[in-house]
mmCIF file of the N, C-alpha and C atoms, coordinates in Angstrom:
data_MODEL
# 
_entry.id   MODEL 
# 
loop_
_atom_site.group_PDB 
_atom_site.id 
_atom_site.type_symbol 
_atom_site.label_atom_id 
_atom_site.label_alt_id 
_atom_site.label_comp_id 
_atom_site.label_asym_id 
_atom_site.label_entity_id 
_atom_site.label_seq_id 
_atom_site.pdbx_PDB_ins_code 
_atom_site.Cartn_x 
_atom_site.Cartn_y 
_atom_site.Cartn_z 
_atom_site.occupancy 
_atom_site.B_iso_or_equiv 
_atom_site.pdbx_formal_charge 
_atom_site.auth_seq_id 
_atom_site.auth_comp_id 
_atom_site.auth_asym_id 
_atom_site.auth_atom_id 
_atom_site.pdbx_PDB_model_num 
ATOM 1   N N  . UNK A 1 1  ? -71.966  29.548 -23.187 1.00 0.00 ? 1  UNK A N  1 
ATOM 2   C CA . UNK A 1 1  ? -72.315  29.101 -21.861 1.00 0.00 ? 1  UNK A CA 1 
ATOM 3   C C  . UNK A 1 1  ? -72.642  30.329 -21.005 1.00 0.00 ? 1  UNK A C  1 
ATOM 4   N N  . UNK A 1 2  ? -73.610  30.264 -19.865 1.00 0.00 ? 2  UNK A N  1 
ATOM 5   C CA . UNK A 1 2  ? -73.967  31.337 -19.439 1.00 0.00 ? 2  UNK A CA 1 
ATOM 6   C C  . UNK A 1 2  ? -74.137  31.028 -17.960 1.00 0.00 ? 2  UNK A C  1 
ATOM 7   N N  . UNK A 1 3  ? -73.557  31.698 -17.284 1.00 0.00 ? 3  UNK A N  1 
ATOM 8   C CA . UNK A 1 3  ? -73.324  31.763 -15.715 1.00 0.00 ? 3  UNK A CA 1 
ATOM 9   C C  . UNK A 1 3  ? -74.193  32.436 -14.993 1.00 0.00 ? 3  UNK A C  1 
ATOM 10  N N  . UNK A 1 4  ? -74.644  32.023 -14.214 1.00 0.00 ? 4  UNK A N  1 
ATOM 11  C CA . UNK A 1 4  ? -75.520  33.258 -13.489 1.00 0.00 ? 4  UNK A CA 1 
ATOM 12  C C  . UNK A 1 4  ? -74.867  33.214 -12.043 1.00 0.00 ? 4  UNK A C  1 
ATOM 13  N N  . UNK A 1 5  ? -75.011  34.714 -12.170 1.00 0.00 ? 5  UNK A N  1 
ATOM 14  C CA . UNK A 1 5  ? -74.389  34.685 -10.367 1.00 0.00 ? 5  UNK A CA 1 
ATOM 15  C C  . UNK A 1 5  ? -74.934  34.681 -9.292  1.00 0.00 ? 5  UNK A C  1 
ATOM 16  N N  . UNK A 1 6  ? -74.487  34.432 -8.574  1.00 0.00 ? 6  UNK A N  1 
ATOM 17  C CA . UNK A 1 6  ? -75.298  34.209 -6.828  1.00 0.00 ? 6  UNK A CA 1 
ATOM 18  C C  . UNK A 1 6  ? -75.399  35.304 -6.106  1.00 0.00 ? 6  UNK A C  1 
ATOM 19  N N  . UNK A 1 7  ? -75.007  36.593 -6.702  1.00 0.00 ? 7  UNK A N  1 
ATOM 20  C CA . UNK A 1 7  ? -75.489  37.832 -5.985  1.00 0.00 ? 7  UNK A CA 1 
ATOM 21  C C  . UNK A 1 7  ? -76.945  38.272 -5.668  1.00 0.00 ? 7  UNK A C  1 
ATOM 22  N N  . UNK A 1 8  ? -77.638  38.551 -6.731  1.00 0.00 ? 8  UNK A N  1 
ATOM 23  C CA . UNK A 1 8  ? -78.726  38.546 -6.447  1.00 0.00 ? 8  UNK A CA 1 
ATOM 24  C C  . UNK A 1 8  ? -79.850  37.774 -5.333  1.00 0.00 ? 8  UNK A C  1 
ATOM 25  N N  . UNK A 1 9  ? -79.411  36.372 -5.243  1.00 0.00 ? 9  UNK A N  1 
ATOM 26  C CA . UNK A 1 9  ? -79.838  35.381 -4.188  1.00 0.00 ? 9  UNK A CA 1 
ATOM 27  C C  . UNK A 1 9  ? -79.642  35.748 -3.153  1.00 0.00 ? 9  UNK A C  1 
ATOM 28  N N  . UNK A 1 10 ? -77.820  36.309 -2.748  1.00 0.00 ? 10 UNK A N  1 
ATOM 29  C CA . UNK A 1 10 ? -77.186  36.542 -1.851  1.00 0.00 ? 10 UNK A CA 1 
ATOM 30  C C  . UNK A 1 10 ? -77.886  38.033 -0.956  1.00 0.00 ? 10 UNK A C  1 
ATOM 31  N N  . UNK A 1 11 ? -78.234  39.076 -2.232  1.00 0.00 ? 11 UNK A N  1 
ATOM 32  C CA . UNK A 1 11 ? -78.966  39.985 -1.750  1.00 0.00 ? 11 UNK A CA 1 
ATOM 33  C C  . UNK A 1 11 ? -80.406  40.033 -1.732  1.00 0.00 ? 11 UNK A C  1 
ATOM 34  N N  . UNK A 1 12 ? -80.865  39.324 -1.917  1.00 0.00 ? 12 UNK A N  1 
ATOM 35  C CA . UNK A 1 12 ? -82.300  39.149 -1.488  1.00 0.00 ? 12 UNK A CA 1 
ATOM 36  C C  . UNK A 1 12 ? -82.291  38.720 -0.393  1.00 0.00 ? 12 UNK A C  1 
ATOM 37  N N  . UNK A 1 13 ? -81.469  37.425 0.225   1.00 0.00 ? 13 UNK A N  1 
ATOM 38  C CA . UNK A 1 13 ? -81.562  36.734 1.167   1.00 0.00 ? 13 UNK A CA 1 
ATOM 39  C C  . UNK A 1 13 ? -80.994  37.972 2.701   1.00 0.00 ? 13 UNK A C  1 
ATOM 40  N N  . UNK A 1 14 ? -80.475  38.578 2.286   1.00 0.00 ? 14 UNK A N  1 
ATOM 41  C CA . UNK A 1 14 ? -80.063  39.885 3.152   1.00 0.00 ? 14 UNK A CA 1 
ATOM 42  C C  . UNK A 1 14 ? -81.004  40.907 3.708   1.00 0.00 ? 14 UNK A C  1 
ATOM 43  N N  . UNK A 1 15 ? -81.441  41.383 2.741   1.00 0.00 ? 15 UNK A N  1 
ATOM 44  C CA . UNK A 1 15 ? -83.029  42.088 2.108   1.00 0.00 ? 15 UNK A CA 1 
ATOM 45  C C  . UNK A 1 15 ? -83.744  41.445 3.596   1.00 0.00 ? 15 UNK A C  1 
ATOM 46  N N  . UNK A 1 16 ? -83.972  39.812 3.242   1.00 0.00 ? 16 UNK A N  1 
ATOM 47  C CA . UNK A 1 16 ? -85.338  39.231 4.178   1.00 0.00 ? 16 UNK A CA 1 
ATOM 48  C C  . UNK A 1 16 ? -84.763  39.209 5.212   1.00 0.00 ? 16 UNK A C  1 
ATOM 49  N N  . UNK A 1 17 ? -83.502  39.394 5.570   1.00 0.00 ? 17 UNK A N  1 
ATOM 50  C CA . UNK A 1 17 ? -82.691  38.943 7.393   1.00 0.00 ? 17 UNK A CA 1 
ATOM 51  C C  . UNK A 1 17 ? -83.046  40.624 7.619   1.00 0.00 ? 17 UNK A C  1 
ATOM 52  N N  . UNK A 1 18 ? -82.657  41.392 7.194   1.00 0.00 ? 18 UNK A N  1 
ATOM 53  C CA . UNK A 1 18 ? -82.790  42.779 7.819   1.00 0.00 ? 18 UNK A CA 1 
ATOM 54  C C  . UNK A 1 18 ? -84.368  43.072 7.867   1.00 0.00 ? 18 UNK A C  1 
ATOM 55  N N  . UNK A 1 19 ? -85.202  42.878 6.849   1.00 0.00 ? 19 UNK A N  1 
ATOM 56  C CA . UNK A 1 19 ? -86.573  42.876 6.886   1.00 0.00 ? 19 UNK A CA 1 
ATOM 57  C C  . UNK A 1 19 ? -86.960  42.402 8.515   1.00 0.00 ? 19 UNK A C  1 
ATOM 58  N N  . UNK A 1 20 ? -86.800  40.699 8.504   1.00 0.00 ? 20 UNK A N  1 
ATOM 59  C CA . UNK A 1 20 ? -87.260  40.038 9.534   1.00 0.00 ? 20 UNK A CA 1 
ATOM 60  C C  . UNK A 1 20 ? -86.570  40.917 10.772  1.00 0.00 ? 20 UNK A C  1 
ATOM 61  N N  . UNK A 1 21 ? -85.013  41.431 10.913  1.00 0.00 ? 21 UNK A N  1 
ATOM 62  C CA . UNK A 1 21 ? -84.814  41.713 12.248  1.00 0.00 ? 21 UNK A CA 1 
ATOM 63  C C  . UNK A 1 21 ? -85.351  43.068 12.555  1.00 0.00 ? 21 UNK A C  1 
ATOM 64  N N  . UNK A 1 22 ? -85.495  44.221 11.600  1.00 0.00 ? 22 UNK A N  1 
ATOM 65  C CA . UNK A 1 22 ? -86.603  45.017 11.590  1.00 0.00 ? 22 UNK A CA 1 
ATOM 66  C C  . UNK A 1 22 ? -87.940  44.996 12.495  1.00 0.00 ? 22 UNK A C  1 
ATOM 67  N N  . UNK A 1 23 ? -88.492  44.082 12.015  1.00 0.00 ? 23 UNK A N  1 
ATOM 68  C CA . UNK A 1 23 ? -89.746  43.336 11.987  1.00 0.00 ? 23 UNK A CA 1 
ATOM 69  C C  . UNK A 1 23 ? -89.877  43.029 13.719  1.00 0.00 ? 23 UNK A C  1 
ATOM 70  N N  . UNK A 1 24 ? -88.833  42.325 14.038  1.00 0.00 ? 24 UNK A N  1 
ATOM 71  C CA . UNK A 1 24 ? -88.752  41.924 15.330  1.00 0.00 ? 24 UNK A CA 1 
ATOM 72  C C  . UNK A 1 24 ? -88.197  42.875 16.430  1.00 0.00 ? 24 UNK A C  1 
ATOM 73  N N  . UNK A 1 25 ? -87.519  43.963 15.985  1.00 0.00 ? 25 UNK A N  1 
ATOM 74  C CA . UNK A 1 25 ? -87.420  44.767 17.036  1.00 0.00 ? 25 UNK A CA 1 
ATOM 75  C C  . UNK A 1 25 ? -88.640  46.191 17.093  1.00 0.00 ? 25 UNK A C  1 
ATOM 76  N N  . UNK A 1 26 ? -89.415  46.033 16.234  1.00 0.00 ? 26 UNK A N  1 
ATOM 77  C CA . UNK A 1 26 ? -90.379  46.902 16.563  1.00 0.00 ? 26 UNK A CA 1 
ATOM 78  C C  . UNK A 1 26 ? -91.320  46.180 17.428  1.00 0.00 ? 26 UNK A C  1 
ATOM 79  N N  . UNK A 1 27 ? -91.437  44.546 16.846  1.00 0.00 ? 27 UNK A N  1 
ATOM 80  C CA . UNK A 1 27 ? -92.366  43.799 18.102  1.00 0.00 ? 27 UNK A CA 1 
ATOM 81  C C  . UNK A 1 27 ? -92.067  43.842 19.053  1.00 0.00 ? 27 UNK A C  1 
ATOM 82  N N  . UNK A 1 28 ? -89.842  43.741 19.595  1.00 0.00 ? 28 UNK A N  1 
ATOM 83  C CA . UNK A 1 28 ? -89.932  44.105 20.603  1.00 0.00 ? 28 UNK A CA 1 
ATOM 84  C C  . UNK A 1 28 ? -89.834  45.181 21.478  1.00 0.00 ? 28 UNK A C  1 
ATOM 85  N N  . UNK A 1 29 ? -90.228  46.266 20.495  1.00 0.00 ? 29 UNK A N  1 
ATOM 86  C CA . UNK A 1 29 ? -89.886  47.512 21.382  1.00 0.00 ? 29 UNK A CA 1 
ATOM 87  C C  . UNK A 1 29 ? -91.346  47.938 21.530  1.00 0.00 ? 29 UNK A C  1 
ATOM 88  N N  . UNK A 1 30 ? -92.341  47.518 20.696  1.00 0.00 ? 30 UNK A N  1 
ATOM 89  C CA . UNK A 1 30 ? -93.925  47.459 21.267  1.00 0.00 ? 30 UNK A CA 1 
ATOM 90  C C  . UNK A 1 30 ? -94.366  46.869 22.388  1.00 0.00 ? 30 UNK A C  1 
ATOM 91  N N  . UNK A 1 31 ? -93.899  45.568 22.961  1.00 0.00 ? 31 UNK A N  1 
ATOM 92  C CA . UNK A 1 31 ? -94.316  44.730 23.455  1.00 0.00 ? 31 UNK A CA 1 
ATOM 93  C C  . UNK A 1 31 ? -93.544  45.527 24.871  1.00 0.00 ? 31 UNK A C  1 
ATOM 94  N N  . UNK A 1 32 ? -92.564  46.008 25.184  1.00 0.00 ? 32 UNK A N  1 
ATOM 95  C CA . UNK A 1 32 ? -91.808  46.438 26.207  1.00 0.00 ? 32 UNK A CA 1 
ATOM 96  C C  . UNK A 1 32 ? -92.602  47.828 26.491  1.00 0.00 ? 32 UNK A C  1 
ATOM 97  N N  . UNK A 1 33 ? -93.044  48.600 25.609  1.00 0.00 ? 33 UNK A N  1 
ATOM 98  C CA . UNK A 1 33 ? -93.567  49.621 25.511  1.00 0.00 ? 33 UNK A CA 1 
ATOM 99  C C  . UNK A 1 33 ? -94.982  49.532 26.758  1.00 0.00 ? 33 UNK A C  1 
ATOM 100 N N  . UNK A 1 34 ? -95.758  48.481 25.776  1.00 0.00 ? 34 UNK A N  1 
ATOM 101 C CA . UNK A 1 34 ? -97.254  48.204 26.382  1.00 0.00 ? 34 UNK A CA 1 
ATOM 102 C C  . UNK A 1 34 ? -97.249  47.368 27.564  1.00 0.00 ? 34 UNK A C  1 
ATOM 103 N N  . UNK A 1 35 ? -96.188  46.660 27.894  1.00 0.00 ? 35 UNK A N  1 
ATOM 104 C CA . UNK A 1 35 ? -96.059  46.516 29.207  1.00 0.00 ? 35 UNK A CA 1 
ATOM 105 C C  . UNK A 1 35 ? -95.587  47.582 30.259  1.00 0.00 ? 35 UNK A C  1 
ATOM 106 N N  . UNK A 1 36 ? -94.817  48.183 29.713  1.00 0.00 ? 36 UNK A N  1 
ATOM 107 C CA . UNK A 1 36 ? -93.922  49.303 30.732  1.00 0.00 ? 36 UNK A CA 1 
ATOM 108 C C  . UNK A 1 36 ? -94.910  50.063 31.297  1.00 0.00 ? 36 UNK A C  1 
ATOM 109 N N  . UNK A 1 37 ? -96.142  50.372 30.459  1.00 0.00 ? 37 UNK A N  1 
ATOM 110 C CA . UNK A 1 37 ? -96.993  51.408 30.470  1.00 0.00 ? 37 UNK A CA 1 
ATOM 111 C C  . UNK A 1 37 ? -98.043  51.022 30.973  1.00 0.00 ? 37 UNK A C  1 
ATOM 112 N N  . UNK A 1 38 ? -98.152  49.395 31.265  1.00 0.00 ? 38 UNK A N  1 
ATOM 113 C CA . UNK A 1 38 ? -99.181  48.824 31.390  1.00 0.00 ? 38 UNK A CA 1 
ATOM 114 C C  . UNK A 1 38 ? -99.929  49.501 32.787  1.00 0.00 ? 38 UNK A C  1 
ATOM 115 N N  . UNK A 1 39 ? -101.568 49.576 32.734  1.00 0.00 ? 39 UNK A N  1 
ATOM 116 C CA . UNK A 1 39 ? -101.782 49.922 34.093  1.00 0.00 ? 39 UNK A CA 1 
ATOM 117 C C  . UNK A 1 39 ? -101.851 48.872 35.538  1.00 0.00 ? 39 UNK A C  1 
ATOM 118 N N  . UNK A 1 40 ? -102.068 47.609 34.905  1.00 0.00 ? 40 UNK A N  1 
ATOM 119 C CA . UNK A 1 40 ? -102.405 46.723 35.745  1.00 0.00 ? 40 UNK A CA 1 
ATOM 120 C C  . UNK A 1 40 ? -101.291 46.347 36.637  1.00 0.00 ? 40 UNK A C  1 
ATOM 121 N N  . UNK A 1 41 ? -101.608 46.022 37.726  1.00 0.00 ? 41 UNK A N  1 
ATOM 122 C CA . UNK A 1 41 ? -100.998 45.592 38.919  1.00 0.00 ? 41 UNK A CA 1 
ATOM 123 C C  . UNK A 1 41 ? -100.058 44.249 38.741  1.00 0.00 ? 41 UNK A C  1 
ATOM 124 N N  . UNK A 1 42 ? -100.987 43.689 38.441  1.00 0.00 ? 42 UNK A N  1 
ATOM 125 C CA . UNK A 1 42 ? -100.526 42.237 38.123  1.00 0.00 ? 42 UNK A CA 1 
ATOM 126 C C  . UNK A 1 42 ? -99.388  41.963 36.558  1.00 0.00 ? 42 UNK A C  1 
ATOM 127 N N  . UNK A 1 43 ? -99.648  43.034 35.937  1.00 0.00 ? 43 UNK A N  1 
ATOM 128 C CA . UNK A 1 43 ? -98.530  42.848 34.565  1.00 0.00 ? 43 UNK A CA 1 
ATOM 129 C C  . UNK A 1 43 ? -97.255  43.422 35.238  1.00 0.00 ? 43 UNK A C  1 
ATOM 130 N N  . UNK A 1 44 ? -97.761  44.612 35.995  1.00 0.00 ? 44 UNK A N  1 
ATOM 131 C CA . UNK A 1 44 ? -96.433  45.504 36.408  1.00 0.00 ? 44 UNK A CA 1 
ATOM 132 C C  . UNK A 1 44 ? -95.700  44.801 37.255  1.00 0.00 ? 44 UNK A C  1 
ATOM 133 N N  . UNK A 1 45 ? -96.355  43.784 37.908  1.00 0.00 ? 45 UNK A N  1 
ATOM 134 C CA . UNK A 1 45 ? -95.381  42.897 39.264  1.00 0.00 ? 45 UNK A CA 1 
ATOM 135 C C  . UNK A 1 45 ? -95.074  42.046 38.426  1.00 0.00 ? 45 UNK A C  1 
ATOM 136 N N  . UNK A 1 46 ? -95.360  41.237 37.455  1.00 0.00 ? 46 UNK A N  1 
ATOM 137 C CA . UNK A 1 46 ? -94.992  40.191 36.479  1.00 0.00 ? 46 UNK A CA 1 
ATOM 138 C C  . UNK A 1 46 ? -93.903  40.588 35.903  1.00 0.00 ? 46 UNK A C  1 
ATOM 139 N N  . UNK A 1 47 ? -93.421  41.783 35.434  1.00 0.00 ? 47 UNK A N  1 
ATOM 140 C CA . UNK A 1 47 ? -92.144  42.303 34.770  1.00 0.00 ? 47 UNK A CA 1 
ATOM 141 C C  . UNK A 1 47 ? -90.859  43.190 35.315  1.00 0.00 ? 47 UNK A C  1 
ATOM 142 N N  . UNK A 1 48 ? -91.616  43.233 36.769  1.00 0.00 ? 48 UNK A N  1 
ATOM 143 C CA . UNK A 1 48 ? -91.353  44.587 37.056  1.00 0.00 ? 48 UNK A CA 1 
ATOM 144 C C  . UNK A 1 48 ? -89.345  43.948 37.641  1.00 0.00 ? 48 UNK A C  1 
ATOM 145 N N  . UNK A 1 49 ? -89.035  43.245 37.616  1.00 0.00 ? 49 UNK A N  1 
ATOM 146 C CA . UNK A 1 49 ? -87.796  43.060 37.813  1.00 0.00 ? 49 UNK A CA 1 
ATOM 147 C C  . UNK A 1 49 ? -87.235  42.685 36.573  1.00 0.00 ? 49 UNK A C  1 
ATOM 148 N N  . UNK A 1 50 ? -87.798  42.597 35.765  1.00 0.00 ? 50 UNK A N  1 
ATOM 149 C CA . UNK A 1 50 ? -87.171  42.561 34.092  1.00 0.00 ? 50 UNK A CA 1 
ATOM 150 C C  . UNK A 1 50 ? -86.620  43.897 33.312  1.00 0.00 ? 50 UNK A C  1 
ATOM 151 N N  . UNK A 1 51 ? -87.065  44.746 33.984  1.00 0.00 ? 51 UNK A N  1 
ATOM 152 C CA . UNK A 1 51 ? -87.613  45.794 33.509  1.00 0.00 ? 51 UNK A CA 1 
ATOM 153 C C  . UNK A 1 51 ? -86.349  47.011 34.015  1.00 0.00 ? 51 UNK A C  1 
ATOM 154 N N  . UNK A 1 52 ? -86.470  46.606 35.267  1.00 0.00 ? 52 UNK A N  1 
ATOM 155 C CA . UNK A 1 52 ? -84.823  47.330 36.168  1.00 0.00 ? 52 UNK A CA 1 
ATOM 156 C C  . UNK A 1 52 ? -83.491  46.588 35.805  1.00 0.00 ? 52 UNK A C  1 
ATOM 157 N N  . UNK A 1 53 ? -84.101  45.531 35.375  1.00 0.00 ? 53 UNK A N  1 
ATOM 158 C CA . UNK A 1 53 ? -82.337  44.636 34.830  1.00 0.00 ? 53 UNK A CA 1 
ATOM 159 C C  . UNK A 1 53 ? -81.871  45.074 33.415  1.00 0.00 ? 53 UNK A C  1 
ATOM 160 N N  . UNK A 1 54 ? -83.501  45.988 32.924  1.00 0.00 ? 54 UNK A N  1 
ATOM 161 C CA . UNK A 1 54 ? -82.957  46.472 31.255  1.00 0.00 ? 54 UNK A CA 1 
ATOM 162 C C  . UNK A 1 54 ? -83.191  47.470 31.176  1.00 0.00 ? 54 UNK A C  1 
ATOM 163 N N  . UNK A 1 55 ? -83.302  48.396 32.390  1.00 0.00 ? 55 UNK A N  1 
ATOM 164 C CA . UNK A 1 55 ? -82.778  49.651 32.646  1.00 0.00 ? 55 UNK A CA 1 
ATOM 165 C C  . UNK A 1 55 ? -84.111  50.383 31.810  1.00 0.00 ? 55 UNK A C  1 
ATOM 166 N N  . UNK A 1 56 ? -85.271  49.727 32.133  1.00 0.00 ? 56 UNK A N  1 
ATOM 167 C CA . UNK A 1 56 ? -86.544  50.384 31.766  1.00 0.00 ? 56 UNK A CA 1 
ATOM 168 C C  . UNK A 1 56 ? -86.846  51.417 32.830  1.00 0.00 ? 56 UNK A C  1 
ATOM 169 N N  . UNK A 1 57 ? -87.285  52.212 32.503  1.00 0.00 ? 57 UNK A N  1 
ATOM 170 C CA . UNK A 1 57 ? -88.031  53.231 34.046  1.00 0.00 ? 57 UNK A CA 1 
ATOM 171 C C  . UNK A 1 57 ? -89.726  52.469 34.217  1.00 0.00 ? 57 UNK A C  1 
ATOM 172 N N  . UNK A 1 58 ? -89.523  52.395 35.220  1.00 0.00 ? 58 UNK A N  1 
ATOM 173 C CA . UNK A 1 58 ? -91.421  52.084 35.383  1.00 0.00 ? 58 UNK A CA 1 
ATOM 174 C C  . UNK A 1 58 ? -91.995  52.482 36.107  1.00 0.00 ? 58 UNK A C  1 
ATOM 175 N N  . UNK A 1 59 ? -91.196  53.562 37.495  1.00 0.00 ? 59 UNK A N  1 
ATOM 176 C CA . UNK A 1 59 ? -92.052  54.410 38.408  1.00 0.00 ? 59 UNK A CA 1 
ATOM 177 C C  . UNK A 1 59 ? -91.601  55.620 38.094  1.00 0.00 ? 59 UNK A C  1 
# 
């Protein structure tokens, strides 16, 4: 009889959670980036109190 174990599953499935949260904090540290930096008037007033509550610099 032959068992197979659930490690491998277990570490793959780990593998794709760190992959994905990876994944998502570069989107969100891009996305904070290209706004922070943004030139426009209208993006910078759109965030611009988001931005002091997460201790972004923007002037």
């Amino acid at each position: 009889m032959f068992i197979q174990s659930p490690l491998p599953t277990l570490a793959n499935a780990l593998d794709a959670r760190v992959l994905t949260g990876m994944a998502m904090l570069l989107l969100g540290a891009t996305l904070v980036l290209a706004v922070g930096f943004a030139p426009l008037t209208e993006v910078h007033n759109a965030t611009h109190d988001t931005r002091h509550a997460t201790g972004f610099p923007c002037h």
